[in-house]
C-alpha positions in Angstrom: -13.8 6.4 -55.5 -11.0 8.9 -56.2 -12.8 10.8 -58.7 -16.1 10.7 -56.8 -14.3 12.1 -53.3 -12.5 15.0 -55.9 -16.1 15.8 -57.0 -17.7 16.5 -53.6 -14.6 18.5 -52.7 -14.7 21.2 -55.4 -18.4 21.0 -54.6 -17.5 21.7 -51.2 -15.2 24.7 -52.3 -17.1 26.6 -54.5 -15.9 25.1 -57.5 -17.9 24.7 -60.6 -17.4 21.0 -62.2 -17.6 21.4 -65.9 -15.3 19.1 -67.3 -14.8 21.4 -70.6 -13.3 24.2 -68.4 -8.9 22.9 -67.6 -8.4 22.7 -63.7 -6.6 26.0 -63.6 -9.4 28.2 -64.7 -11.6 26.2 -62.0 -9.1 27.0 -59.3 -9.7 30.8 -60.1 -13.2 30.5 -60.2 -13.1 29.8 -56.4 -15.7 32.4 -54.4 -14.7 33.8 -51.3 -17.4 34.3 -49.2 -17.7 37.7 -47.9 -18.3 39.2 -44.0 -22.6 38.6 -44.6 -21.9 35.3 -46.4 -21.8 32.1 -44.2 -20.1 29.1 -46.1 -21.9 25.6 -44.8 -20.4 22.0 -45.6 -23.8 20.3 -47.4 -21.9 17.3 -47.6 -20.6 15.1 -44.8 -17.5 13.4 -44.6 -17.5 9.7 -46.3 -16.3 7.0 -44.5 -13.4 7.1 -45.9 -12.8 10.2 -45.1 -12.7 9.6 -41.3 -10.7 7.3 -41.3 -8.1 8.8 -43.2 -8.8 12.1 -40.3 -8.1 9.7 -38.0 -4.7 7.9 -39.4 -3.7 11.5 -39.7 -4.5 12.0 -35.8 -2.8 8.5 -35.2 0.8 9.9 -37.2 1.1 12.4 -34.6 2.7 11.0 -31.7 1.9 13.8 -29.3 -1.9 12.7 -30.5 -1.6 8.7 -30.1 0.1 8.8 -26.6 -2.7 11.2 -25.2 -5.3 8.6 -26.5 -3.5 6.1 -25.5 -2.9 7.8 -21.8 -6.3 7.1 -21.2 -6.0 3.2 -21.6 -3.2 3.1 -19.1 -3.0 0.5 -16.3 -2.1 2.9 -13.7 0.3 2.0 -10.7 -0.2 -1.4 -9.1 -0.5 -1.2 -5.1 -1.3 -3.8 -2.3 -4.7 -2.1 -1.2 -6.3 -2.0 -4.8 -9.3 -3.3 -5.7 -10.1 -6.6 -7.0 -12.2 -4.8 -9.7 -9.2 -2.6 -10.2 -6.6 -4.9 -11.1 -9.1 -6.8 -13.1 -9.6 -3.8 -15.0 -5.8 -2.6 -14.7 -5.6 -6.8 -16.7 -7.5 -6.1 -19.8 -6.0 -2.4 -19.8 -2.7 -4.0 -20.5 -4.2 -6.6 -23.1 -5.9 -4.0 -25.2 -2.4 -2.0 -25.3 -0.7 -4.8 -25.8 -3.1 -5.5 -28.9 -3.2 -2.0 -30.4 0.8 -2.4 -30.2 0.4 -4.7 -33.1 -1.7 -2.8 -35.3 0.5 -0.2 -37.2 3.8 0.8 -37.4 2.6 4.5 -36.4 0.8 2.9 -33.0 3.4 0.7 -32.2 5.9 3.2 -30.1 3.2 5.1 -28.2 1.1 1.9 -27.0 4.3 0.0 -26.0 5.4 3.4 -24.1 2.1 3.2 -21.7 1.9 -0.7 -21.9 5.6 -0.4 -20.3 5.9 2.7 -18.4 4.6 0.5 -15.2 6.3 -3.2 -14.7 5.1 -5.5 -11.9 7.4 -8.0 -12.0 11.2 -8.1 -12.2 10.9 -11.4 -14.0 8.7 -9.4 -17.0 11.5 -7.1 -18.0 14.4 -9.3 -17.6 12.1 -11.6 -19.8 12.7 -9.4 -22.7 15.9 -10.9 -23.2 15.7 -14.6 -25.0 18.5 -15.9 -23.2 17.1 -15.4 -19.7 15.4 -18.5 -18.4 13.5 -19.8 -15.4 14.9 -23.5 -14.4 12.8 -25.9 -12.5 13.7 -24.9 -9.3 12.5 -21.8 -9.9 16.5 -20.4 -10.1 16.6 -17.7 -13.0 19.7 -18.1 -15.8 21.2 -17.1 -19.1 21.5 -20.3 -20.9 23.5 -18.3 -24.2 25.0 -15.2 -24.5 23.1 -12.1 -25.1 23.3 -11.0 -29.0 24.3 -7.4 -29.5 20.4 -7.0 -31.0 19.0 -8.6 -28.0 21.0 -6.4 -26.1 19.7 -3.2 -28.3 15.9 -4.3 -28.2 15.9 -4.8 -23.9 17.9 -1.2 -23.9 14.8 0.2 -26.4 11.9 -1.2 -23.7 13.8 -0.5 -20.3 14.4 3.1 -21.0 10.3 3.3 -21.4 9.7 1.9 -17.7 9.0 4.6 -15.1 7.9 2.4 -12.5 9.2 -1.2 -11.4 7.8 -3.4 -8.4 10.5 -6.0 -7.6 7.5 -8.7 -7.2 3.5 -8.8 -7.4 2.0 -8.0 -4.5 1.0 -11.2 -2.5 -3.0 -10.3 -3.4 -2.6 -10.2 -6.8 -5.9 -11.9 -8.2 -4.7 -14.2 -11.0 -6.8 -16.4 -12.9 -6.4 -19.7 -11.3 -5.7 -21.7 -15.2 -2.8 -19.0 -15.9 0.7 -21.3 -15.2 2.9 -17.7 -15.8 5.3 -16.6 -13.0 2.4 -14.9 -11.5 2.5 -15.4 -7.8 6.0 -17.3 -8.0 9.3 -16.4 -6.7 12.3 -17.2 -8.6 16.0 -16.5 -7.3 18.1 -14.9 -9.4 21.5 -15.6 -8.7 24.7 -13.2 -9.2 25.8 -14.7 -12.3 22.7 -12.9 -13.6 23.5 -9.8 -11.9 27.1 -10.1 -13.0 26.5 -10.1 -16.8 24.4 -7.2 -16.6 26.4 -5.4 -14.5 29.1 -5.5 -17.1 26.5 -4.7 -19.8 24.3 -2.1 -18.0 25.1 1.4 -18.8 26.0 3.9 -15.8 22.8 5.7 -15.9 21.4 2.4 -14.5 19.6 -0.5 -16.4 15.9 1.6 -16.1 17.8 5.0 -16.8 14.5 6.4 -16.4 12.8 4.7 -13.9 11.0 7.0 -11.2 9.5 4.4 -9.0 11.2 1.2 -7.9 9.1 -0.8 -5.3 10.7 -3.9 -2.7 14.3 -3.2 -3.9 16.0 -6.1 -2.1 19.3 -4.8 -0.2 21.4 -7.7 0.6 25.4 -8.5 1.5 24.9 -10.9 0.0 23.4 -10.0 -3.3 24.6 -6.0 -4.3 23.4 -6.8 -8.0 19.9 -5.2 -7.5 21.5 -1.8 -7.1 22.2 -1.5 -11.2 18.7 0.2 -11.2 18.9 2.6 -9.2 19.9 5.9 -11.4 19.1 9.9 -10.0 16.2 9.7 -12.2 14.2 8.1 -8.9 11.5 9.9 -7.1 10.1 6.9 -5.1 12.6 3.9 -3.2 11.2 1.5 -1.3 14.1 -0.7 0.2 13.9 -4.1 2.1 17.3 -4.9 4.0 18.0 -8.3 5.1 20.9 -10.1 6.4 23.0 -13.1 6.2 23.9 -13.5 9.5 27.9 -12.0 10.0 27.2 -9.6 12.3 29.5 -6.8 12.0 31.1 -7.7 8.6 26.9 -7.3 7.4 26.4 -3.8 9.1 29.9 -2.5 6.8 28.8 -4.6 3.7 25.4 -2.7 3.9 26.9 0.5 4.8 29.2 0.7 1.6 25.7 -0.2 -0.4 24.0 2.6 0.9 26.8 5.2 0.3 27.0 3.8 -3.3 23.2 4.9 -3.6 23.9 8.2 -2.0 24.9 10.7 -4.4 22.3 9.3 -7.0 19.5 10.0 -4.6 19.3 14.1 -4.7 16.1 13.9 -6.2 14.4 11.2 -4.0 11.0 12.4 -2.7 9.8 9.3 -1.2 11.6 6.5 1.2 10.7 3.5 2.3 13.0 1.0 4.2 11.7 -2.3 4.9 11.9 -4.4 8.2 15.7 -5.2 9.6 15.0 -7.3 13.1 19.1 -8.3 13.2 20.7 -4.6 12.7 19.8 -1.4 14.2 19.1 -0.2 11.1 18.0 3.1 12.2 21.4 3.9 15.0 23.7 2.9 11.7 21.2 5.7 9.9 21.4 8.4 13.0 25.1 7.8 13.3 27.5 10.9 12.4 29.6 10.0 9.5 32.6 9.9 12.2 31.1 6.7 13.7 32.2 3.0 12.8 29.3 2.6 10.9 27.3 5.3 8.9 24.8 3.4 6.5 23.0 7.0 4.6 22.5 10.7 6.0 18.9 11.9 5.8 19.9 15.7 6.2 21.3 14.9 2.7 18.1 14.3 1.1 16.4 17.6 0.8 13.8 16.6 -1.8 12.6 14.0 0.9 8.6 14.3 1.6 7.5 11.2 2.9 9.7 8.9 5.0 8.7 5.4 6.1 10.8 3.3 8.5 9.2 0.2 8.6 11.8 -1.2 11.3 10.7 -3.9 14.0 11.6 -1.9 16.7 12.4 1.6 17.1 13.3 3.5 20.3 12.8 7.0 20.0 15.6 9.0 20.3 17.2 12.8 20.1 18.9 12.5 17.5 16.1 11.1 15.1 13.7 13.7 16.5 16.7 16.3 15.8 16.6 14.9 12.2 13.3 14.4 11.8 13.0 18.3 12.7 15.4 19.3 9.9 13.1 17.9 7.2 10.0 19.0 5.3 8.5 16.2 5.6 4.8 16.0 4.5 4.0 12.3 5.7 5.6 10.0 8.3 5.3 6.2 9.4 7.7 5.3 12.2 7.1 2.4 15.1 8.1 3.7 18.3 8.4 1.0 21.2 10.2 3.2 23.9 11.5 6.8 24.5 15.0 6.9 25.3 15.3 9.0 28.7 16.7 12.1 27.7 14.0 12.4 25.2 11.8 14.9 26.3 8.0 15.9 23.9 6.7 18.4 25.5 3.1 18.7 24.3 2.7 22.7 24.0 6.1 23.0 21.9 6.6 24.8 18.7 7.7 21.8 16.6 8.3 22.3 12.7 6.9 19.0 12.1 3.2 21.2 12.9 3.8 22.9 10.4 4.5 20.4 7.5 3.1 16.6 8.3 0.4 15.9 6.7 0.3 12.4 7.2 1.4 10.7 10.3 1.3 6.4 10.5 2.6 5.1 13.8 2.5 1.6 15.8 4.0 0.6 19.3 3.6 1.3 22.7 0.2 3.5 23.5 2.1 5.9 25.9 5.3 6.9 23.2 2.4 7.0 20.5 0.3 9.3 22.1 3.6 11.8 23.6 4.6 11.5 19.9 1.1 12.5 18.3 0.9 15.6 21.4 4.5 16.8 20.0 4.1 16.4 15.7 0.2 16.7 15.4 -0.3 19.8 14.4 -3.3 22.1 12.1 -2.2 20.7 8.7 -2.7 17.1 10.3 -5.4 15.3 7.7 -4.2 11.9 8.0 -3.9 10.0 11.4 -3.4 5.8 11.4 -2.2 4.4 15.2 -1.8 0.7 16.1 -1.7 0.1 19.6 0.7 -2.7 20.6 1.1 -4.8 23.8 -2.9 -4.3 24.8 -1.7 -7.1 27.6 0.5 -4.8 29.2 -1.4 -2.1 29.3 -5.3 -1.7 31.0 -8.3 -0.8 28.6 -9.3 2.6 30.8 -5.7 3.4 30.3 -5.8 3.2 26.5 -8.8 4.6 26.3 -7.3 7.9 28.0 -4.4 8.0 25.3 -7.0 7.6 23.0 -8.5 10.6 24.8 -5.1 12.1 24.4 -4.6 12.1 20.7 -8.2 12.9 19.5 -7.5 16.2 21.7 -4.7 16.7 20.3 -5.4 16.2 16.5 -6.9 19.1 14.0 -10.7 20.0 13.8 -10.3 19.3 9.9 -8.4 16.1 10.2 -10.1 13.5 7.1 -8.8 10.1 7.7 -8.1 8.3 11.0 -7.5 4.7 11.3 -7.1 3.1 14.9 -5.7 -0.6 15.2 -5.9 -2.5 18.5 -3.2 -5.2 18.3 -3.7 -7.7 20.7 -2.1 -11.7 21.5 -3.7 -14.4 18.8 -3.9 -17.0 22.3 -6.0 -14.1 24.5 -9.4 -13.7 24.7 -8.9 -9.9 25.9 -12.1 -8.1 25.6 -11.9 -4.6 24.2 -13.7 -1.2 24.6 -16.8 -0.8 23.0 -16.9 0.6 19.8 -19.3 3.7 20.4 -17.3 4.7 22.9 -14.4 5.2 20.6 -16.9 6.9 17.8 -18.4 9.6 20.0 -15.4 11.1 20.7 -15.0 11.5 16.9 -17.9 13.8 16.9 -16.6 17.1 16.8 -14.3 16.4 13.5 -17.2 16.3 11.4 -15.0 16.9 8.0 -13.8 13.1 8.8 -14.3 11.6 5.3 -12.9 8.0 6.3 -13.0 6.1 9.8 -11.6 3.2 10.8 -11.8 0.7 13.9 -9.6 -2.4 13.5 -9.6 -5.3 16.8 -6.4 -7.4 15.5 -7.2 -10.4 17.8 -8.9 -8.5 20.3 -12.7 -8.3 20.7 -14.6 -5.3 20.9 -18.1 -4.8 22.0 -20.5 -3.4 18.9 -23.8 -2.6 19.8 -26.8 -0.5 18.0 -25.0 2.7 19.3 -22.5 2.5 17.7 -24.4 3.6 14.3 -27.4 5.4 16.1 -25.6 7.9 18.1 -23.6 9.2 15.8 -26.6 8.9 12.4 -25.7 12.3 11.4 -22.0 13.1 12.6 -20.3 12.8 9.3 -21.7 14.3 6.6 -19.2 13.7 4.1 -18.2 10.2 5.1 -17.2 7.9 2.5 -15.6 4.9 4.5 -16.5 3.4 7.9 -14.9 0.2 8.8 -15.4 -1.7 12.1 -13.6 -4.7 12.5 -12.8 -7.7 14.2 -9.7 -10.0 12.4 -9.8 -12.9 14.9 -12.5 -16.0 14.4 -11.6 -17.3 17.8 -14.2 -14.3 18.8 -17.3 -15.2 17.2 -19.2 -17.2 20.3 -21.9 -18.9 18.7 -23.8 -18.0 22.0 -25.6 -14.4 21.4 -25.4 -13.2 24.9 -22.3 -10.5 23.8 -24.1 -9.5 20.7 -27.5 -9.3 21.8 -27.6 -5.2 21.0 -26.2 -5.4 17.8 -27.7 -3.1 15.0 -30.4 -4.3 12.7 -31.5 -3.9 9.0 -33.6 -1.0 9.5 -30.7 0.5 11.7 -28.0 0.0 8.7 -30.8 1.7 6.4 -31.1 5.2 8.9 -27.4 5.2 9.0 -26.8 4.7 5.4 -29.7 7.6 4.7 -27.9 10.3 6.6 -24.7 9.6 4.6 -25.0 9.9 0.8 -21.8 9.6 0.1 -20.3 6.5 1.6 -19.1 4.0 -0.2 -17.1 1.5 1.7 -19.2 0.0 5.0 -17.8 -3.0 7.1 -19.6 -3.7 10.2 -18.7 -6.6 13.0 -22.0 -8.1 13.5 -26.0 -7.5 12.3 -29.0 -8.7 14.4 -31.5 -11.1 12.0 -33.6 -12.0 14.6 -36.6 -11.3 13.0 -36.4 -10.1 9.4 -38.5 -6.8 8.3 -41.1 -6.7 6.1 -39.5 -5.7 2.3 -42.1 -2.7 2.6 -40.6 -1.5 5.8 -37.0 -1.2 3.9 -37.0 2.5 1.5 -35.5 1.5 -1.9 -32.8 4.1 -1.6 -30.5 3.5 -4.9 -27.5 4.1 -2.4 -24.7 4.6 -4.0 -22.4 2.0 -1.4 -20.2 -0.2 -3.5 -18.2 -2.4 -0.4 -20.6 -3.9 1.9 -19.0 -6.7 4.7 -20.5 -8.2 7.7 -18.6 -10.4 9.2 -21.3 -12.3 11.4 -24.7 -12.7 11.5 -26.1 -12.4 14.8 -29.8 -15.2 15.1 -31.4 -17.3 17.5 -29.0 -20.6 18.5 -30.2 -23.5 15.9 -32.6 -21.2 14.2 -31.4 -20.7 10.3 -32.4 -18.1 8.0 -33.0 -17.7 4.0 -30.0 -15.8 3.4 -31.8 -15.4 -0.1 -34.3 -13.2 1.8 -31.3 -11.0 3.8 -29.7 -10.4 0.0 -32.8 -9.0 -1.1 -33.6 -6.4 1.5 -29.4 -5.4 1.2 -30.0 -5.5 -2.5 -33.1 -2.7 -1.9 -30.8 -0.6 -0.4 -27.0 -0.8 -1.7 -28.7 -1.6 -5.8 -24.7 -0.6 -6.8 -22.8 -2.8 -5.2 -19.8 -3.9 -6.8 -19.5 -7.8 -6.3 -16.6 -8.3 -8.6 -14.5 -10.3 -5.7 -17.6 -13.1 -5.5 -17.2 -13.0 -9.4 -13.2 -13.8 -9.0 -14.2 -16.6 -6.1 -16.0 -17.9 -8.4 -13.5 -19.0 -10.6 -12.1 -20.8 -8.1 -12.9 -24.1 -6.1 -13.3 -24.2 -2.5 -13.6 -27.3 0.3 -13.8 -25.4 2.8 -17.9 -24.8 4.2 -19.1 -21.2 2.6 -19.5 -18.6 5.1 -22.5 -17.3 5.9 -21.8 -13.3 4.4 -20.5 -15.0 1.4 -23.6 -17.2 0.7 -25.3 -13.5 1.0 -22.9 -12.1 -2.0 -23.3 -14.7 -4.0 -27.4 -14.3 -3.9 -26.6 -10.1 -4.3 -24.3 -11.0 -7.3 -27.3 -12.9 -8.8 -29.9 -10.1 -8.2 -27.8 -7.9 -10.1 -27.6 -10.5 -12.8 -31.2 -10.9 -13.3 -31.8 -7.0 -13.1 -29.6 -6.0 -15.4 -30.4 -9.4 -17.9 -26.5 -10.3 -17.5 -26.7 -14.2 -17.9 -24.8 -17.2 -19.0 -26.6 -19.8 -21.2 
């Protein structure tokens, strides 16, 4: 093989092989070709030839970790996909895999295959001694070996992003007994052995993202990971019940994050319903309790206070003023009265915020939207609170309100209408919130969410506004309460039809995500009377079917008319139901997936003996 591979190479070069003349004089008789001459490979590359191009490739590190780049699961987040984190699944298993193949693939697979951690429970799994008991109560049952020690250092200084816990929707494969979707306690003995083995650069002195850090007076040992190296903190502070001795215990945590927080870009603190979280942040340094100064934090771009209540106050709009900030999520429940927003003011926010989520009180919402909304505005999500309190023509003028208030070019509003689980409060219409959504045609995703309230949705709703949006690729109208769905049809007797779903799906080519409240089967089309469009929708929900009382339908017939015009509709979350076994009764949308799931089958010949 050796000889033959050295034969086709002098070939290659100009060499002639005459095995009387000694390998020097053949070196000289090389031929350069000249300017007219064009020198052409008549040989290709052997097999073995490839592969030793590609080992060569592999050697290079630089090389392997861009190849590799593109097998990387990505960040994990609560609104991904169930197709995504299937994906994101095997991702990690083919890294994992490749990992073992060669010494020169090992280091730049295991750098992507652990540059994102979801689980605490993973990394601190690394070390042999660490142990889950029964009741679910994490421990060292040895000490940790200087090696062990070593080996955890090598693979926590490749993590750039750690979530404290799954996400609660994590799809897991029902036979899989791991720690997936479990919550062990891991007690300070834990904490206090690596404490005294961490280094002071933190125990991820790397890490850039660090998701549901718990803050606790109980528990400080959490705070070994964060290091300046972080660029995204989400925190979630809880109690124990002291009172004042918790507020000082919490205070001295957050000044021991301080200084290593210069670089932080993104903050998120978590719910706090015992301390006033946000007073103790807004306090001067001079006050009794000072728990971390935002003016400090001039890297700081998006800032989320997810706190149970908040009363809006001068000093946090004096703060909020002083900062760059690019997105904002606050709940406001009340104004305090020296707190005045006039709507034709020159705020900074106007000229920064990007991204504004709020939820509270309708009237503080809308003052606050009228003072920070300004022309870079492209994100907008509001949920309206305490609907009891507060009549529906009077929330529909602070509706009014903010969508006059909001930019031309604004691409993403979200409105939720939060009501009581025990009321039967009926809502505004639907089309009456749409139409006044008209004028922003570059809205690219729209969304009406009734949270225990129901709202009228009738044909109009997709008929008057067919053509509004050319570049829509979401449109979600829901209703999240069951209590709702009368099985009388007197409230639903205008809903839109299959033939209305197919105009409005025509006019917009690029959706891809479509949840509708109700759809009218009371007499099915004709499969001619559908168009085959070949849409390219890939989320499709209806969340009742609106027919005659008693009458019942082939739902096998309503898959196939859907299945003419959404042909690409992923149905990987019927495919992960599957898996699992239900007693409750099948509802009626998800006997329609599972027929579109096996039209796709038999269309593309994907079977199972």
């Amino acid at each position: 093989m050796v000889h033959s591979l050295e034969t086709k190479f002098k070939f290659v070069v100009g060499l002639t092989p005459s095995p009387n003349v000694p390998t020097t004089d053949r070196i000289s008789q090389i031929k350069r070709p000249s300017s007219q001459e064009q020198t052409v490979c008549p040989v290709p590359l052997s097999g073995l030839a490839r592969q030793m191009s590609a080992a060569h490739v592999f050697r290079c590190e630089e090389s392997a970790t861009e190849i590799f780049n593109h097998l990387a699961p990505g960040p994990l987040r609560k609104t991904d996909t169930v197709q995504y984190r299937l994906c994101r699944r095997q991702r990690q298993t083919t890294l994992a895999r490749a990992a073992c193949v060669c010494r020169a693939w090992s280091d730049p697979a295991l750098n992507v295959l652990w540059r994102v951690v979801d689980d605490i429970h993973n990394l601190l799994s690394l070390l042999p001694p660490y142990s889950v008991e029964e009741y679910l109560t994490a421990v060292f049952t040895r000490d940790i070996r200087p090696a062990e020690w070593e080996r955890f250092q090598e693979y926590a200084s490749r993590v750039r992003e750690l979530h404290w816990r799954n996400p609660p929707t994590d799809p897991v494969d029902p036979r899989d007994k791991s720690m997936q979707g479990r919550r062990a306690l891991i007690p300070a003995s834990v904490w206090f052995i690596l404490s005294r083995l961490c280094p002071r650069q933190g125990l991820c002195p790397r890490l850039q993202y660090l998701a549901a850090l718990p803050i606790s007076p109980d528990e400080p040992g959490p705070l070994i990971f964060v290091s300046p190296t972080i660029r995204h903190l989400e925190l979630e502070v809880s109690l124990a019940g002291e009172g004042p001795a918790d507020e000082y215990i919490i205070a001295s945590l957050f000044s021991h994050m301080q200084p290593m927080l210069t670089s932080l870009e993104s903050l998120t603190i978590g719910p706090s319903s015992d301390l006033d979280l946000l007073g103790a942040i807004l306090s001067s340094p001079v006050d009794e309790v000072h728990i971390l100064d935002l003016g400090d934090l001039r890297a700081l771009r998006s800032l989320e206070l997810g706190l149970t209540t908040t009363k809006l106050s001068t000093a946090l709009i004096t703060v909020l003023e002083n900062m760059n900030l690019c997105s904002l999520a606050l709940t406001i429940e009340s104004l305090d009265e020296d707190v005045f927003l006039p709507a034709e003011s020159r705020s900074p926010l106007r000229n920064s915020l990007r991204e504004l989520h709020l939820s509270g009180d309708p009237y503080p919402l809308a003052q606050f939207v009228e003072y920070a909304a300004g022309t870079a505005m492209e994100v907008l999500s509001v949920t309206f609170q305490g609907l009891r309190r507060n009549p529906p023509n009077a929330l529909y003028e602070v509706f009014q309100r903010i969508v006059g208030r909001i930019s031309q070019d604004i691409i993403q509003i979200s409105l939720t209408f939060s009501g009581d689980l025990d009321s039967q409060l009926t809502f505004l219409p639907a089309h009456d919130f749409l139409r006044h959504l008209v004028s922003k045609s570059h809205l690219e995703h729209i969304a009406l969410i009734y949270d225990d309230v129901y709202g009228p949705f009738s044909r109009q709703a997709l008929t008057d506004v067919v053509d509004a949006w050319p570049n829509l690729t979401v449109l979600r109208i829901e209703e999240t309460c069951s209590s709702h769905r009368l099985n009388s049809t007197s409230q639903h007797d205008s809903a839109p039809d299959l033939e209305d779903l197919a105009q409005f799906a025509k006019h917009h080519p690029y959706l891809r995500h479509l949840v509708v409240p109700t759809l009218a089967l009371y007499t099915l089309p004709a499969t001619h009377q559908i168009p085959q469009l070949d849409h390219p929708l890939e989320i499709l929900r209806v969340c009742l079917f609106v027919r005659y009382v008693g009458h019942q339908y082939n739902f096998f017939a309503v898959a196939l008319l859907l299945d003419r015009l959404f042909p690409n509709l992923d149905l990987c979350r019927p495919q992960f139901q599957a898996m699992k076994t239900s007693a409750g009764k099948e509802q009626e949308w998800d006997q329609v997936e599972r027929f579109l799931l096996a039209l796709q089958a038999g269309r593309r010949g994907v079977h199972r003996d």
